[in-house]
N, C-alpha and C positions, 0 to 999 in steps of 0.2 A: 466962689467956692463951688467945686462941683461934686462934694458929698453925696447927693441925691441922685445920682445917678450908679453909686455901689447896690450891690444885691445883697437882702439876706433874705431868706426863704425860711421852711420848716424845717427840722432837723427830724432823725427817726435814728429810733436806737434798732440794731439786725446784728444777729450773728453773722459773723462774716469767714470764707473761710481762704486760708493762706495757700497763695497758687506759686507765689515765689519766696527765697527768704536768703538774702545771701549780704556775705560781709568781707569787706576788703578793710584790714585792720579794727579800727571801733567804730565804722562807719557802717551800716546795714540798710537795705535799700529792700522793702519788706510790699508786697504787692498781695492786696486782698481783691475775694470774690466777695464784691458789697454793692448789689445792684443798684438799691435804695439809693442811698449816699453817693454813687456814683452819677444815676440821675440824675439829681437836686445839685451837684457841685457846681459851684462856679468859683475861677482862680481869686485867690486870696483868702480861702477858707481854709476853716481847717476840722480834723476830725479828732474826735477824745477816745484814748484805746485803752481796754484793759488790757495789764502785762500779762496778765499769764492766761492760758489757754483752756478751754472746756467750759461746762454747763453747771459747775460745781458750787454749790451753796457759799462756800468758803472764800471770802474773800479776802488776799492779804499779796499785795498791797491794797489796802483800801479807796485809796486814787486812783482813777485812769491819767496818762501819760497824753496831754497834746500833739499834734505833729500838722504842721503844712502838707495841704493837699500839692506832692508832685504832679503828678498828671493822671487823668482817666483817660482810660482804655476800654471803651464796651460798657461791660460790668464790672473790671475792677478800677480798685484806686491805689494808688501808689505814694507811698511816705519816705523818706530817707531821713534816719536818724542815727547820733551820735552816743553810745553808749557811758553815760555819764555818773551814774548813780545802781540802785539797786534795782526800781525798776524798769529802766531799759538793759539792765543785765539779765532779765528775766524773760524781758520780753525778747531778748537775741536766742533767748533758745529755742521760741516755737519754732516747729516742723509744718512742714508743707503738706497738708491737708486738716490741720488743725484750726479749730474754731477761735473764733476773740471776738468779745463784745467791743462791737464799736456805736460811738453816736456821731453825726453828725450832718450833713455840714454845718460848722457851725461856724457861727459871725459874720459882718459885713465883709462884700468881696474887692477888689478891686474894680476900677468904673467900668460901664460897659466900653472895651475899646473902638467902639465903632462909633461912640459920642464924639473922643475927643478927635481934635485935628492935628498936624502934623508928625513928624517920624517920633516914636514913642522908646522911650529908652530906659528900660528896665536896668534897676543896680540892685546887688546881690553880693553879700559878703557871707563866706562862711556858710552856716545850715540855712542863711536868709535866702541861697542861691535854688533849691527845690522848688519855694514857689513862686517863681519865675520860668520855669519850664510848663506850666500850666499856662501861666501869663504869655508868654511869646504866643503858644500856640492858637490861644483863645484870639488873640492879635492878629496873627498870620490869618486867619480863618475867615477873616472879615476884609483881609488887604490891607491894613495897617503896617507903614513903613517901620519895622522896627531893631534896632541895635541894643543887646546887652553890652554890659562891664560886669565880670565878676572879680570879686580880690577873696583874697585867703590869708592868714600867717604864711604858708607855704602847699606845696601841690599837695600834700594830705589833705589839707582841710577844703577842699572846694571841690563840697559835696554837690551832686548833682549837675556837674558842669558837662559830661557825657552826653546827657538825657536834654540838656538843656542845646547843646549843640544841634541833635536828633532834630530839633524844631526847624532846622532849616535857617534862623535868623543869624545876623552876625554877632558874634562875641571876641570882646576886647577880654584880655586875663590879664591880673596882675596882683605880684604876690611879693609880701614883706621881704621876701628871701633872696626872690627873683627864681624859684625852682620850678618856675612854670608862669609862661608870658616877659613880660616886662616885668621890672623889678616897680615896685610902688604901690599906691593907693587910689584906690576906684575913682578919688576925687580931680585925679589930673585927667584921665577919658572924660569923666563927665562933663569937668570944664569947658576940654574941645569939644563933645558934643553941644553944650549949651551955644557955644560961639558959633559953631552951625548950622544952626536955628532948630534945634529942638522944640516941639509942642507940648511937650509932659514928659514929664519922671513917676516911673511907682519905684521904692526902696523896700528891701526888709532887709537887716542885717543888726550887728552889735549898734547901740542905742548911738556911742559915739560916731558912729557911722553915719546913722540916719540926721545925727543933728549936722553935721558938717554937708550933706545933700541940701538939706533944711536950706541951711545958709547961700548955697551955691544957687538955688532953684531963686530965693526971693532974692536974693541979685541980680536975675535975669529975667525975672520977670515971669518964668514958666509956671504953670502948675505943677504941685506935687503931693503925691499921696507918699505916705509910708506907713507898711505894716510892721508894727510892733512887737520883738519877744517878749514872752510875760509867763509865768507858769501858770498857766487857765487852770488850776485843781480842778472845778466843776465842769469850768466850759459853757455855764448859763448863767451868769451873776450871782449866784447865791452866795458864795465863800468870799467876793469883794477881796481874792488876793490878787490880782491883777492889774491894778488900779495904775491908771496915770494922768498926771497934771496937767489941766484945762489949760490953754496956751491967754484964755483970756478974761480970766478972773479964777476968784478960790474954787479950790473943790476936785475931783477925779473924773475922769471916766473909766468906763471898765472896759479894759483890752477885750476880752470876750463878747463882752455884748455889744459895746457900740464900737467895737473894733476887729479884727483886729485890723484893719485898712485903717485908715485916717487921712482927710487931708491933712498935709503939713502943719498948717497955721491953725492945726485944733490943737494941737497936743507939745507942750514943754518935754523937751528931749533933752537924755546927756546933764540933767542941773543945770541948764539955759533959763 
């Protein structure tokens, strides 16, 4: 298992302020000035945002909203998120030069890429595909042979596959629909990839997703990490809503704090 080689660091809470903010249907690709958090990131974290904007006593929604760190640049950091609920409808309306408290990095990262050995093959379905754009780059940056696969229901949903291209590495696409790439599921590239010879998988995407990776990886014997969606409310353990099933006896861990990375064979995926 090679857990002990992910990063978690300090987190620091800093006003941050919004240098970019733009949305192509309900998808928003939102880029803060957050030097702190920018510093301290490394790929597979993530940062806890308030929705709405300013220094104002009043708080409501009373949650900050999660989001996968896309990519740092400089001083900022960069989120792409889907507008779901009330407050990421809230938070699509800050303006560009507007404040948001944010805290983070928060949670374990992906391993260092420079540990493992052979060509590293990032998969990414849906909003799981953002923090892999962090991951390739981190990878690339060290000479790390590396291949994405991303999948979607269809080319609306594969967010961040632009920015992810931007990296330079290769990307397989494939979408339920076939309206961008091949028609299929991330699991037929992966297989070819595993055949090969793959050296490691990291995943984040829908849970059924990751378990079917899960299954692919211990059949061939590769390592694999996956990082888990989960609603982090707090994003530090307190609230225990995040919780998921020890792969090897009773009990949880908590997506926030000892995650959200995982090796595979820590964590029960999908009601496996």
């Amino acid at each position: 298992m090679l857990k002990a080689s992910r990063s978690k660091g300090p987190w620091v809470q800093e006003w941050a302020t919004v240098v970019s903010h733009d949305g192509q249907g309900d998808v928003y690709k939102l880029v803060l000035r957050a030097p702190e958090v920018a510093r301290r990131a490394v790929a597979g974290q993530f940062v806890e945002v308030r929705c709405t904007a300013g220094r104002s006593l009043v708080v409501d929604p009373l949650l900050r909203r999660p989001f996968s760190i896309c990519y740092v640049s400089g001083d900022t950091v960069c989120v792409i998120y889907r507008v779901v609920g009330r407050g990421t409808a809230l938070l699509s309306s800050v303006g560009v030069g507007c404040e948001v408290d944010v805290m983070g990095p928060l949670g374990h990262s992906f391993p260092d890429p420079a540990v493992g050995t052979g060509r590293l093959v990032l998969v990414g379905g849906g909003l799981g595909i953002p923090p892999m754009v962090m991951a390739a780059s981190r990878a690339v940056s060290v000479g790390r042979s590396v291949v994405a696969v991303v999948g979607a229901r269809s080319a609306a949903y594969l967010a961040g596959l632009e920015e992810l291209r931007a990296t330079g590495v290769d990307v397989v696409v494939v979408t339920d629909d076939g309206s961008a790439g091949a028609r299929g599921v991330v699991t037929g590239p992966l297989a070819a990839a595993l055949a090969d010879g793959a050296g490691e998988v990291w995943a984040c995407g829908p849970e059924g997703m990751l378990q079917a990776v899960k299954e692919l990886c211990a059949g061939a014997g590769v390592p694999c990490f996956v990082s888990v969606e989960r609603h982090m409310a707090c994003g530090f353990g307190a609230c225990i809503g995040c919780t998921v099933p020890r792969a090897d006896g009773p009990g949880y861990l908590k997506a926030c704090q000892d995650g959200p990375v995982f090796a595979a064979e820590e964590v029960k995926l999908g009601g496996a």
